[in-house]
NUDO-114559 format. One record per atom (N, C-alpha, C): x, y, z; residue in one letter. Coordinates in Angstrom, 2 decimals, padded with zeros to 5 digits. Layout:
+---------+---------+---------+-----+
!      px !      py !      pz ! res !
+---------+---------+---------+-----+
!       X !       Y !       Z !   A !
...
+---------+---------+---------+-----+
REM end
This chain:
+---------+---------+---------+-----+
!      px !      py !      pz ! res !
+---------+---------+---------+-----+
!  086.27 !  104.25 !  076.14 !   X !
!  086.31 !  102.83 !  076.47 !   X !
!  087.73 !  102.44 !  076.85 !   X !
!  087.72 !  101.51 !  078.07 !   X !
!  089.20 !  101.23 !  078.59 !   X !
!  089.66 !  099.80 !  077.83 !   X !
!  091.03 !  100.16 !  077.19 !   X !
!  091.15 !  098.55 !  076.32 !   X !
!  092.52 !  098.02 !  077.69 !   X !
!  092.57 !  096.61 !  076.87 !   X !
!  093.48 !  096.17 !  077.79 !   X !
!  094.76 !  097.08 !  078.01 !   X !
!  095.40 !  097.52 !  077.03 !   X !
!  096.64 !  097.98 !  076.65 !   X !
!  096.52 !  099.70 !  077.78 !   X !
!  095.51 !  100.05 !  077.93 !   X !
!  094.98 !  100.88 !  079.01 !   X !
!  095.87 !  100.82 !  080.36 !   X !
!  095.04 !  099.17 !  080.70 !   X !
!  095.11 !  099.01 !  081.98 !   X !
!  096.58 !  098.43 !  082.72 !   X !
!  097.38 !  098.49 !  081.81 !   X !
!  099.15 !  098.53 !  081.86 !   X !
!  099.60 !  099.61 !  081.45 !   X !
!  098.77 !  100.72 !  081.63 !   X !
!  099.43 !  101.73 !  081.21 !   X !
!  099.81 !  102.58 !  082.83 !   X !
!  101.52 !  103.04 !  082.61 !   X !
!  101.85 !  103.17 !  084.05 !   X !
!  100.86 !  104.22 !  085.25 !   X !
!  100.82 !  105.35 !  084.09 !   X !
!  099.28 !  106.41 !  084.97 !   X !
!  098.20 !  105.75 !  085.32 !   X !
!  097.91 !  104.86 !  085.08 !   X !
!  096.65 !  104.13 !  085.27 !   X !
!  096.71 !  103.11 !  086.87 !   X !
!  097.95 !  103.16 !  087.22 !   X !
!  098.53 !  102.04 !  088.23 !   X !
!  098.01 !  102.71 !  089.71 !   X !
!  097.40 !  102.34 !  090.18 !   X !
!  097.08 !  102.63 !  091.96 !   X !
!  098.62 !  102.66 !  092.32 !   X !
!  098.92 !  101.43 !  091.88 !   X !
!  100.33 !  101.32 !  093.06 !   X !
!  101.15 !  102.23 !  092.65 !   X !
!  101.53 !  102.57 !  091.75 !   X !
!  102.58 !  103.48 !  091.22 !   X !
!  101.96 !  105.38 !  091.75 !   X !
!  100.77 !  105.36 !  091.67 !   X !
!  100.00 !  106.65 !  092.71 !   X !
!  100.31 !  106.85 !  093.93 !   X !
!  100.30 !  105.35 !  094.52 !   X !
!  100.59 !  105.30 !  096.12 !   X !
!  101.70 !  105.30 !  096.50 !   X !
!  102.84 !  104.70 !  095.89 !   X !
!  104.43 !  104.65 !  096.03 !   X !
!  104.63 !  106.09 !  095.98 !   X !
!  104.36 !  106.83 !  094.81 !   X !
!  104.74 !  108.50 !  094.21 !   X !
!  104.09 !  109.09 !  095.89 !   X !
!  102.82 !  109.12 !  095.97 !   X !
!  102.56 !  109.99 !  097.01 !   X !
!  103.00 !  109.55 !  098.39 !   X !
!  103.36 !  108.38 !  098.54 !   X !
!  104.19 !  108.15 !  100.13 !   X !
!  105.38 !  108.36 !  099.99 !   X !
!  106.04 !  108.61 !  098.71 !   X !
!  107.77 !  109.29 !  099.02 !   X !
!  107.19 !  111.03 !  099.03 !   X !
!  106.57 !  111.61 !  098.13 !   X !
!  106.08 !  112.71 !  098.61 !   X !
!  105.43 !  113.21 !  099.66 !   X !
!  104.78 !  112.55 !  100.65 !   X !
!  104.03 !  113.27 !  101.85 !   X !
!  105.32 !  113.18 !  102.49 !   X !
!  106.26 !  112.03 !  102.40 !   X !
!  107.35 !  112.52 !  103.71 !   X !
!  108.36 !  113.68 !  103.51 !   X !
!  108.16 !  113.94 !  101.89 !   X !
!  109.18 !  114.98 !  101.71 !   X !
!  108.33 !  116.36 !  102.09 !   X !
!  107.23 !  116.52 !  102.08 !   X !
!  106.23 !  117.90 !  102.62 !   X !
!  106.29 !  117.79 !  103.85 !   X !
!  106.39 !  116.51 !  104.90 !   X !
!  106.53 !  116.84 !  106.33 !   X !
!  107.51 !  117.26 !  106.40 !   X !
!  108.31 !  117.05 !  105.82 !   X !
!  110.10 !  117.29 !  106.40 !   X !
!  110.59 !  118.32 !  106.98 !   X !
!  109.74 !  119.49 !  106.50 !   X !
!  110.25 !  120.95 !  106.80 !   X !
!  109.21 !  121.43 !  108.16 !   X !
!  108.13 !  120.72 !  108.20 !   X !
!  107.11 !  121.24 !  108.86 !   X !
!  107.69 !  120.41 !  110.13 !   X !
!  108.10 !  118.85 !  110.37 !   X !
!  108.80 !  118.17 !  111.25 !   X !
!  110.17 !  118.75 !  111.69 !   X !
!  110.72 !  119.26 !  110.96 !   X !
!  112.16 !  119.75 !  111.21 !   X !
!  112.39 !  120.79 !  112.71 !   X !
!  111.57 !  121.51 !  112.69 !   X !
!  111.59 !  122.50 !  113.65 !   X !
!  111.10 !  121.79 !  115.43 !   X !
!  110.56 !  120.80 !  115.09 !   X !
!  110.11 !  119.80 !  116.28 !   X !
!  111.75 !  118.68 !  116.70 !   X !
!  112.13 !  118.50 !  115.36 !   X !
!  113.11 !  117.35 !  115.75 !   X !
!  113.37 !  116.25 !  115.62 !   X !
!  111.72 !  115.75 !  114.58 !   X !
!  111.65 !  114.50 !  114.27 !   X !
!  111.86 !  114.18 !  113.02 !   X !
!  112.02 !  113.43 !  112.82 !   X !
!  111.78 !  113.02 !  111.41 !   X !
!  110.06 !  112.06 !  111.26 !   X !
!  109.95 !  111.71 !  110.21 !   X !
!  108.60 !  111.36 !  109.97 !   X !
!  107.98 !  110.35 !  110.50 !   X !
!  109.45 !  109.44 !  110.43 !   X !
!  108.56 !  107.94 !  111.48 !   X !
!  108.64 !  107.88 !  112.73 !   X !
!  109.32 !  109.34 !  113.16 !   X !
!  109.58 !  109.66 !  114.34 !   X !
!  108.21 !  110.15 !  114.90 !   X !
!  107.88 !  110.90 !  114.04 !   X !
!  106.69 !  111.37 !  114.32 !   X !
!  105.10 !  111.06 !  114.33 !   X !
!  105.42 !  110.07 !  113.46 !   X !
!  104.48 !  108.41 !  113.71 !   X !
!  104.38 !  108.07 !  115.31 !   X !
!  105.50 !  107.02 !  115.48 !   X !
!  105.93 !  107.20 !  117.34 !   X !
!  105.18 !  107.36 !  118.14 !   X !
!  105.71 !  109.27 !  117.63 !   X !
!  104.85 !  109.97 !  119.08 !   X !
!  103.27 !  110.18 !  119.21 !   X !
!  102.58 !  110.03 !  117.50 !   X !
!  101.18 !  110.09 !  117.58 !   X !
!  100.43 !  108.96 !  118.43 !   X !
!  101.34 !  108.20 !  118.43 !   X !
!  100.98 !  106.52 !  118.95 !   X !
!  100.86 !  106.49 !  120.16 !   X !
!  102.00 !  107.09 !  120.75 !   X !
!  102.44 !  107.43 !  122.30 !   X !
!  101.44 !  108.85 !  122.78 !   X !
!  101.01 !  109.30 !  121.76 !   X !
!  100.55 !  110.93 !  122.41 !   X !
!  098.81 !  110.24 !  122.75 !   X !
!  098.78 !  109.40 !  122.04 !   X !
!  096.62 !  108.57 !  121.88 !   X !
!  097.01 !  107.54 !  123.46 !   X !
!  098.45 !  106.67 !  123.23 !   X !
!  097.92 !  105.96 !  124.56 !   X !
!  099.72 !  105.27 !  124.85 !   X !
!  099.77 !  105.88 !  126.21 !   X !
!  101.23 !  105.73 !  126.76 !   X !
!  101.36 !  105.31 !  128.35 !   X !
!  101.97 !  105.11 !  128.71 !   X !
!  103.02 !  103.90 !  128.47 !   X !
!  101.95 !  102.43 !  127.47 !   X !
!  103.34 !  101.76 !  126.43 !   X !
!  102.83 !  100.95 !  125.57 !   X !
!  103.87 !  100.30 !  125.52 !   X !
!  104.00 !  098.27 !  125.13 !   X !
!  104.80 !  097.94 !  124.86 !   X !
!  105.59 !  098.00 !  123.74 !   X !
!  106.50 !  097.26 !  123.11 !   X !
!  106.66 !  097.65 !  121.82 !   X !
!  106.43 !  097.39 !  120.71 !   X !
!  105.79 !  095.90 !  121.40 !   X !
!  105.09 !  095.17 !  120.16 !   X !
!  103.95 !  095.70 !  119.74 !   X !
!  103.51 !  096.17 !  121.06 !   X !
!  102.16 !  096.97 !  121.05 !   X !
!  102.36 !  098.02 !  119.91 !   X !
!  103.29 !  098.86 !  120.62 !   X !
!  103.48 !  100.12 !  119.38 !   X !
!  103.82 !  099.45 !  117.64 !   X !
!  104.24 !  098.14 !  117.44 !   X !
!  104.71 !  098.30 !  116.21 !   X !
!  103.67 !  097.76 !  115.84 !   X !
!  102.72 !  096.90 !  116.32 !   X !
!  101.15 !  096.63 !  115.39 !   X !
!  100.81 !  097.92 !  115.36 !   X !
!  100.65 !  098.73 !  116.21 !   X !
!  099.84 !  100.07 !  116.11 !   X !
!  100.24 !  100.90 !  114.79 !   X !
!  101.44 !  101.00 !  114.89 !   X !
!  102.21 !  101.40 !  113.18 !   X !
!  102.31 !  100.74 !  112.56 !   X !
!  101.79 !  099.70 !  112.15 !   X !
!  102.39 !  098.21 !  110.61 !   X !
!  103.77 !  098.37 !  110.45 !   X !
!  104.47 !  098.25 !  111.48 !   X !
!  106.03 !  098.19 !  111.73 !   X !
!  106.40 !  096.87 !  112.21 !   X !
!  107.90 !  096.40 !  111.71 !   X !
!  108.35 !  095.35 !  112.27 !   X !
!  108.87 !  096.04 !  114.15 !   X !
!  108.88 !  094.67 !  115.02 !   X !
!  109.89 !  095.64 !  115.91 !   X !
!  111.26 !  095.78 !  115.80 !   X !
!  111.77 !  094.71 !  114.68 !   X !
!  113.14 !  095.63 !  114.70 !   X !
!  112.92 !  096.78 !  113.70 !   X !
!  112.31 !  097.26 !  113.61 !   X !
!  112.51 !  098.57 !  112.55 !   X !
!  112.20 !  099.81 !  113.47 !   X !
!  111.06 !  099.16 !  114.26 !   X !
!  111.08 !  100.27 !  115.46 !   X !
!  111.45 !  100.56 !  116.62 !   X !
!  112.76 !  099.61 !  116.33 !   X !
!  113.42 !  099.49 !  118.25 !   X !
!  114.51 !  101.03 !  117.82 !   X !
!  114.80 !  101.09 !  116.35 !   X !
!  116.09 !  102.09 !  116.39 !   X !
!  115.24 !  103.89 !  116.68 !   X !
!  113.92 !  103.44 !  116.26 !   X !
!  113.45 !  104.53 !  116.11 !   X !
!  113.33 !  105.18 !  117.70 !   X !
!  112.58 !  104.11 !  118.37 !   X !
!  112.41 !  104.75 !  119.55 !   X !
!  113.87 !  104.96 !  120.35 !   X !
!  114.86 !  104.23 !  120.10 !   X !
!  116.08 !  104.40 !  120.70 !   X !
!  116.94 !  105.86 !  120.54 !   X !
!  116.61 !  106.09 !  119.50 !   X !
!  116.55 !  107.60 !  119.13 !   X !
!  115.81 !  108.79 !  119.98 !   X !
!  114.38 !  108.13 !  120.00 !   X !
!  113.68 !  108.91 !  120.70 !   X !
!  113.96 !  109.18 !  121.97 !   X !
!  114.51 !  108.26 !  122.22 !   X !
!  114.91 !  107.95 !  124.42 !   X !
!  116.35 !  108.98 !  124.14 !   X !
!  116.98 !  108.59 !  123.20 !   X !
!  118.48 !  109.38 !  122.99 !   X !
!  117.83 !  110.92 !  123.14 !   X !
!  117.12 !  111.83 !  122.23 !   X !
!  116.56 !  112.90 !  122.54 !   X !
!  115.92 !  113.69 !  123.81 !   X !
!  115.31 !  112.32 !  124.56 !   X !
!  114.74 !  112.67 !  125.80 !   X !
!  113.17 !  112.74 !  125.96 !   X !
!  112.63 !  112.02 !  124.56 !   X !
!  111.12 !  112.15 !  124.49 !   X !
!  110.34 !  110.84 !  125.35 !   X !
!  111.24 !  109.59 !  124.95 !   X !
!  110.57 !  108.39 !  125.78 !   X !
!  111.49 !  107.79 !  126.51 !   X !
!  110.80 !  107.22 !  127.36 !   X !
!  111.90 !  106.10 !  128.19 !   X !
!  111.17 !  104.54 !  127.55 !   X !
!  112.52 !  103.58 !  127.83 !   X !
!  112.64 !  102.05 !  127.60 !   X !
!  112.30 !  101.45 !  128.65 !   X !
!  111.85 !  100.76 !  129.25 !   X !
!  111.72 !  099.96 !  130.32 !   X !
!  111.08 !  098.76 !  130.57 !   X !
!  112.49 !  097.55 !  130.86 !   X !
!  111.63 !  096.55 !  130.52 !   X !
!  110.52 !  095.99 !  131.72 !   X !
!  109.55 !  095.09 !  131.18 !   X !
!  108.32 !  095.22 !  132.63 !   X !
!  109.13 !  094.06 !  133.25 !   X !
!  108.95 !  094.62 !  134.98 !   X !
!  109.08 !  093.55 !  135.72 !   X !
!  108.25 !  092.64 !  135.65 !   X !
!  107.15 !  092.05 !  135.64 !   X !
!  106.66 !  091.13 !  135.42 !   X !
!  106.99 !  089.74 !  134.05 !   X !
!  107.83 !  090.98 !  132.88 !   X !
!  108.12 !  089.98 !  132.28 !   X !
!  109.35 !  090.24 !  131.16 !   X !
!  110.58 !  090.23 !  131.66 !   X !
!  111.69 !  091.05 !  131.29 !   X !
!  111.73 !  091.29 !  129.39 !   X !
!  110.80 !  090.24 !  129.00 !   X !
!  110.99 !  090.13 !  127.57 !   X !
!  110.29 !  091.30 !  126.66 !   X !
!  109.16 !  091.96 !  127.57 !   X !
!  108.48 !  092.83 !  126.83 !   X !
!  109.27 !  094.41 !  127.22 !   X !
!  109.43 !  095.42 !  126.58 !   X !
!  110.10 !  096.78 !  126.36 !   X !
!  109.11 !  097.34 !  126.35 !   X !
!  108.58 !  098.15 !  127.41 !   X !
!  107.77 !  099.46 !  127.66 !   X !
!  108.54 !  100.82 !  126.80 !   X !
!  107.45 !  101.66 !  126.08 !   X !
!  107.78 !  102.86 !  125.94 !   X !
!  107.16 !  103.52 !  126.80 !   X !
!  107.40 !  104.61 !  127.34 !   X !
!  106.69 !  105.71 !  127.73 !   X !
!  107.40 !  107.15 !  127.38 !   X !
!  106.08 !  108.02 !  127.40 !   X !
!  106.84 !  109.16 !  127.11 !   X !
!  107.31 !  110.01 !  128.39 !   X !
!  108.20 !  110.87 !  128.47 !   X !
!  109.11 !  111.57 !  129.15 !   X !
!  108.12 !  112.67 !  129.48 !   X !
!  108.28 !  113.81 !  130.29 !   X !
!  107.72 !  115.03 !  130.16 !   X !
!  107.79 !  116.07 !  129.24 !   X !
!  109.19 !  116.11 !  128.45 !   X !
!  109.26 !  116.72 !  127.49 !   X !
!  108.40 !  116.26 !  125.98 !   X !
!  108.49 !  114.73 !  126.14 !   X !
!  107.62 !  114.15 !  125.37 !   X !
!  106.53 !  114.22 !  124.91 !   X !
!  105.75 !  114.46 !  126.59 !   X !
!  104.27 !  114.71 !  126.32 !   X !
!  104.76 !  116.85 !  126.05 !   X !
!  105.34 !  117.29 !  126.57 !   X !
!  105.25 !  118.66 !  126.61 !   X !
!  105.57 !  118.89 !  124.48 !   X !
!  105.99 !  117.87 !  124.07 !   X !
!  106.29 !  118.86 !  122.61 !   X !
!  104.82 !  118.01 !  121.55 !   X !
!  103.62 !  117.78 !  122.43 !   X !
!  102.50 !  117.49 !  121.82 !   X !
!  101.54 !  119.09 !  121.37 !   X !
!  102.05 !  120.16 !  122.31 !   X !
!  101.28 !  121.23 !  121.98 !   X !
!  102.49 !  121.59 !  120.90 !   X !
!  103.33 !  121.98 !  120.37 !   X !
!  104.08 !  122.28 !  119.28 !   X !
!  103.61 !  121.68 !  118.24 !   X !
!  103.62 !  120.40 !  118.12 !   X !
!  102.61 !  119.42 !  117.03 !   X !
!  100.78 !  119.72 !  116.36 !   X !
!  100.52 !  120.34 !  117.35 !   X !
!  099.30 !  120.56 !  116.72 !   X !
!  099.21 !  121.44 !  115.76 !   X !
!  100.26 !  122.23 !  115.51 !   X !
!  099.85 !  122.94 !  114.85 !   X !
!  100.79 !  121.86 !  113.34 !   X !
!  100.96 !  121.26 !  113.50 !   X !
!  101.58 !  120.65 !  111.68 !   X !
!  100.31 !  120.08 !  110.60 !   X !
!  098.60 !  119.47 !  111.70 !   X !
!  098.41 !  118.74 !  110.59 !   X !
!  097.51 !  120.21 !  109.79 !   X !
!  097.58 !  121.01 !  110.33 !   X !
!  097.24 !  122.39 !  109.77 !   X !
!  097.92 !  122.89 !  108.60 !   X !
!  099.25 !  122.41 !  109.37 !   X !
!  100.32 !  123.15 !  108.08 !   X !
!  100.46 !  122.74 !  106.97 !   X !
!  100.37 !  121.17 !  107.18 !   X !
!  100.36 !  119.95 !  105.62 !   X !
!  099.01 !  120.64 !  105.16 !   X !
!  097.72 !  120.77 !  105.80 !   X !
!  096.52 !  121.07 !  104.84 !   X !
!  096.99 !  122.21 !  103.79 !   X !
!  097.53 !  122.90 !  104.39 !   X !
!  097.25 !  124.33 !  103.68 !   X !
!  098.99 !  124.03 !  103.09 !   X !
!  100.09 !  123.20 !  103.15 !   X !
!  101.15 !  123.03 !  101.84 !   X !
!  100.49 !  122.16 !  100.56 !   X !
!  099.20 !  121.78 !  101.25 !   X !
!  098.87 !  120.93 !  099.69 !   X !
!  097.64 !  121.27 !  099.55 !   X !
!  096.60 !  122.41 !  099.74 !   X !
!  095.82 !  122.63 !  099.75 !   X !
!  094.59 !  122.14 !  099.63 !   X !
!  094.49 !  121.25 !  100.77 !   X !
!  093.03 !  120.35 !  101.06 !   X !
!  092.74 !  120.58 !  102.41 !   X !
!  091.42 !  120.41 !  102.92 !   X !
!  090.94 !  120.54 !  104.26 !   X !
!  090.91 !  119.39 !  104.88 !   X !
!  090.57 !  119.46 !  106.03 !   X !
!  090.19 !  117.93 !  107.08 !   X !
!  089.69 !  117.11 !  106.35 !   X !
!  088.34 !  117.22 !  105.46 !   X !
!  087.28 !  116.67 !  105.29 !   X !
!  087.72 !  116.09 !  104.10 !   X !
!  088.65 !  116.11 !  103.29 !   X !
!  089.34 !  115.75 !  101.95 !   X !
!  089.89 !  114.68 !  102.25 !   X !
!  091.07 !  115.47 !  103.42 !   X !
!  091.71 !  114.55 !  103.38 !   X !
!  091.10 !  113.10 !  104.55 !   X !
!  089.98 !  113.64 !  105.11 !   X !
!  089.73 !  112.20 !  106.07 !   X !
!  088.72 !  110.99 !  104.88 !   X !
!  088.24 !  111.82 !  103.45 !   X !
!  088.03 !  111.07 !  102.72 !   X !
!  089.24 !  110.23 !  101.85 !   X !
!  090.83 !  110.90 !  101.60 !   X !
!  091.59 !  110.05 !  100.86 !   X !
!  092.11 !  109.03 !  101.78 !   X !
!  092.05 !  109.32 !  103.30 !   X !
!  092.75 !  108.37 !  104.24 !   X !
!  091.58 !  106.99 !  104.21 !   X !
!  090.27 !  107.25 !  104.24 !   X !
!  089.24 !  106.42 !  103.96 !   X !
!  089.37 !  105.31 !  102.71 !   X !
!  089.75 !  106.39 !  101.60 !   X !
!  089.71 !  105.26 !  100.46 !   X !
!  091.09 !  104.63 !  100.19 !   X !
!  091.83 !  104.86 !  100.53 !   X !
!  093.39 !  103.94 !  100.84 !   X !
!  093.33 !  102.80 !  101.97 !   X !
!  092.40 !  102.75 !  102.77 !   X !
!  092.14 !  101.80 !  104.12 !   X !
!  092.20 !  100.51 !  103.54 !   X !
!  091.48 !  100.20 !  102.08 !   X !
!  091.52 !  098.63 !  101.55 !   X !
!  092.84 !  098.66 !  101.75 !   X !
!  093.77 !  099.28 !  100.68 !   X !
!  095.02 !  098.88 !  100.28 !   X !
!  096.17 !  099.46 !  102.08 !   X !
!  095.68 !  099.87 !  102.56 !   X !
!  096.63 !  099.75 !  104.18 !   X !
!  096.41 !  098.61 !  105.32 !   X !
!  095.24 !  097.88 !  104.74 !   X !
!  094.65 !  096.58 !  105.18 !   X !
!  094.45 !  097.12 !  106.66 !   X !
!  093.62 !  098.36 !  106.61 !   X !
!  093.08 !  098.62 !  108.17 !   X !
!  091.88 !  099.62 !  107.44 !   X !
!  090.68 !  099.25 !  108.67 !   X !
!  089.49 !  099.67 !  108.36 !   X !
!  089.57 !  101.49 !  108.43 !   X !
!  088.58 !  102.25 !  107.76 !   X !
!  088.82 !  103.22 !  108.33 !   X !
!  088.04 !  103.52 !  109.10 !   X !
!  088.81 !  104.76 !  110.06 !   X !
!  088.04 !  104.83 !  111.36 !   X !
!  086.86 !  105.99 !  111.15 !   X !
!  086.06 !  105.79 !  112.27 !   X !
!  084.89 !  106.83 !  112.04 !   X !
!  084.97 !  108.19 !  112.93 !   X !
!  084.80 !  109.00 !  111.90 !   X !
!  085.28 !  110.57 !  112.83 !   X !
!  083.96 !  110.94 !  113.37 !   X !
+---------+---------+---------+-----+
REM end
Protein backbone atom coordinates (compact mmCIF):
# COMPACT_ATOMS: atom_id res chain seq x y z
CA UNK A 1 0.00 0.00 0.00
CA UNK A 2 1.31 3.53 -1.11
CA UNK A 3 1.13 6.03 2.03
CA UNK A 4 1.50 9.63 1.60
CA UNK A 5 5.08 9.80 2.92
CA UNK A 6 5.63 7.33 -0.30
CA UNK A 7 4.62 9.69 -2.70
CA UNK A 8 7.48 12.40 -1.69
CA UNK A 9 9.68 9.96 -1.71
CA UNK A 10 12.52 11.15 -4.27
CA UNK A 11 12.54 7.47 -6.36
CA UNK A 12 9.07 7.71 -6.66
CA UNK A 13 9.30 11.26 -8.67
CA UNK A 14 8.59 11.06 -12.65
CA UNK A 15 10.35 14.28 -12.78
CA UNK A 16 13.42 13.45 -11.05
CA UNK A 17 13.40 9.98 -13.66
CA UNK A 18 13.09 12.35 -16.51
CA UNK A 19 15.69 15.07 -15.53
CA UNK A 20 18.29 11.83 -14.57
CA UNK A 21 17.56 10.24 -18.01
CA UNK A 22 17.75 13.50 -20.26
CA UNK A 23 21.24 14.44 -18.75
CA UNK A 24 22.04 10.74 -19.44
CA UNK A 25 20.84 10.06 -23.06
CA UNK A 26 23.01 13.13 -24.02
CA UNK A 27 25.93 11.78 -22.29
CA UNK A 28 25.46 8.11 -24.38
CA UNK A 29 25.10 10.17 -27.63
CA UNK A 30 28.18 11.96 -27.09
CA UNK A 31 30.58 9.42 -28.25
CA UNK A 32 28.34 7.95 -30.89
CA UNK A 33 27.80 11.95 -32.18
CA UNK A 34 31.41 12.74 -31.83
CA UNK A 35 32.72 11.05 -34.87
CA UNK A 36 29.94 12.98 -37.09
CA UNK A 37 30.74 16.43 -35.45
CA UNK A 38 27.80 17.28 -33.70
CA UNK A 39 26.93 17.63 -30.62
CA UNK A 40 23.38 16.58 -29.50
CA UNK A 41 21.25 19.57 -30.20
CA UNK A 42 23.18 19.72 -33.12
CA UNK A 43 21.97 16.72 -34.04
CA UNK A 44 18.39 17.47 -33.25
CA UNK A 45 18.84 20.29 -36.16
CA UNK A 46 19.75 18.09 -38.65
CA UNK A 47 16.93 15.39 -37.96
CA UNK A 48 14.58 18.35 -38.53
CA UNK A 49 16.34 19.52 -41.64
CA UNK A 50 17.05 15.80 -42.88
CA UNK A 51 12.49 15.09 -42.63
CA UNK A 52 11.94 18.61 -44.37
CA UNK A 53 14.43 21.39 -45.77
CA UNK A 54 14.72 24.32 -46.66
CA UNK A 55 12.69 25.58 -43.27
CA UNK A 56 12.34 28.79 -41.55
CA UNK A 57 13.56 29.22 -38.21
CA UNK A 58 10.75 29.68 -36.40
CA UNK A 59 9.59 26.85 -38.22
CA UNK A 60 12.56 24.77 -37.05
CA UNK A 61 12.33 25.94 -33.38
CA UNK A 62 8.49 24.84 -32.93
CA UNK A 63 9.62 21.70 -34.63
CA UNK A 64 12.24 21.24 -31.65
CA UNK A 65 10.36 22.98 -28.46
CA UNK A 66 13.21 25.48 -28.81
CA UNK A 67 13.27 29.14 -28.25
CA UNK A 68 14.73 30.90 -31.49
CA UNK A 69 17.24 32.48 -29.69
CA UNK A 70 18.54 29.26 -28.40
CA UNK A 71 18.53 27.99 -31.84
CA UNK A 72 19.92 30.78 -33.87
CA UNK A 73 23.60 29.85 -32.14
CA UNK A 74 23.05 26.38 -32.92
CA UNK A 75 22.43 26.62 -36.47
CA UNK A 76 25.11 29.37 -36.77
CA UNK A 77 27.44 26.79 -35.88
CA UNK A 78 26.04 24.56 -38.22
CA UNK A 79 26.47 27.11 -41.33
CA UNK A 80 30.13 27.73 -39.57
CA UNK A 81 30.81 23.81 -40.29
CA UNK A 82 29.30 23.87 -43.71
CA UNK A 83 26.12 21.73 -43.06
CA UNK A 84 23.37 24.62 -43.58
CA UNK A 85 23.03 27.83 -45.12
CA UNK A 86 21.09 31.14 -43.53
CA UNK A 87 19.11 32.96 -45.85
CA UNK A 88 16.93 35.54 -45.31
CA UNK A 89 13.54 35.19 -47.69
CA UNK A 90 13.16 37.81 -50.12
CA UNK A 91 9.76 38.11 -49.79
CA UNK A 92 10.13 38.92 -46.24
CA UNK A 93 13.56 39.93 -44.83
CA UNK A 94 12.38 39.12 -41.21
CA UNK A 95 12.08 35.39 -41.59
CA UNK A 96 15.80 33.23 -41.69
CA UNK A 97 15.66 30.23 -43.97
CA UNK A 98 17.76 27.17 -43.07
CA UNK A 99 18.70 24.91 -45.61
CA UNK A 100 20.96 22.22 -45.75
CA UNK A 101 24.27 22.35 -47.79
CA UNK A 102 25.35 19.23 -49.77
CA UNK A 103 27.56 18.08 -47.29
CA UNK A 104 24.64 18.42 -45.03
CA UNK A 105 22.39 16.31 -46.72
CA UNK A 106 25.61 14.00 -47.67
CA UNK A 107 26.48 13.28 -43.68
CA UNK A 108 22.64 11.85 -43.37
CA UNK A 109 24.02 8.36 -44.58
CA UNK A 110 26.81 8.44 -41.68
CA UNK A 111 23.84 9.06 -39.20
CA UNK A 112 21.95 6.15 -39.80
CA UNK A 113 23.82 4.14 -38.42
CA UNK A 114 23.69 5.95 -34.55
CA UNK A 115 20.01 5.19 -33.72
CA UNK A 116 21.34 1.52 -33.96
CA UNK A 117 24.20 2.27 -31.90
CA UNK A 118 22.20 3.98 -28.85
CA UNK A 119 19.87 0.64 -29.10
CA UNK A 120 22.44 -1.72 -28.56
CA UNK A 121 24.66 1.03 -25.75
CA UNK A 122 21.52 0.62 -23.69
CA UNK A 123 20.20 -2.43 -24.71
CA UNK A 124 16.62 -1.99 -26.01
CA UNK A 125 15.16 -2.43 -29.53
CA UNK A 126 13.01 -0.08 -31.80
CA UNK A 127 9.91 -1.38 -30.38
CA UNK A 128 10.89 -0.45 -26.58
CA UNK A 129 12.02 2.27 -27.22
CA UNK A 130 9.06 3.66 -29.67
CA UNK A 131 6.96 2.52 -26.55
CA UNK A 132 9.09 4.85 -23.85
CA UNK A 133 9.01 7.79 -26.48
CA UNK A 134 5.05 7.10 -26.49
CA UNK A 135 4.63 7.22 -22.79
CA UNK A 136 6.69 10.50 -22.15
CA UNK A 137 4.44 12.33 -25.05
CA UNK A 138 1.94 13.59 -22.03
CA UNK A 139 4.81 15.10 -20.19
CA UNK A 140 6.69 16.54 -23.79
CA UNK A 141 3.18 18.05 -24.43
CA UNK A 142 3.27 16.46 -28.04
CA UNK A 143 1.13 13.61 -29.16
CA UNK A 144 2.80 10.54 -30.04
CA UNK A 145 3.25 9.75 -33.44
CA UNK A 146 2.04 6.59 -35.15
CA UNK A 147 4.69 4.25 -36.65
Amino acid sequence: MTTPDDLLRLDNQVCFAIVTAARNVVAIYRPVLEPLGLTHPQYLVMLALWERAPRSLGELADELAMEPATLSPLVKRLEAQGRVTRTRRGSDERVLDIALTDDGRALRAQALEVPGRIMASVGVDASALAGLRDALAPFAGRRAPRD
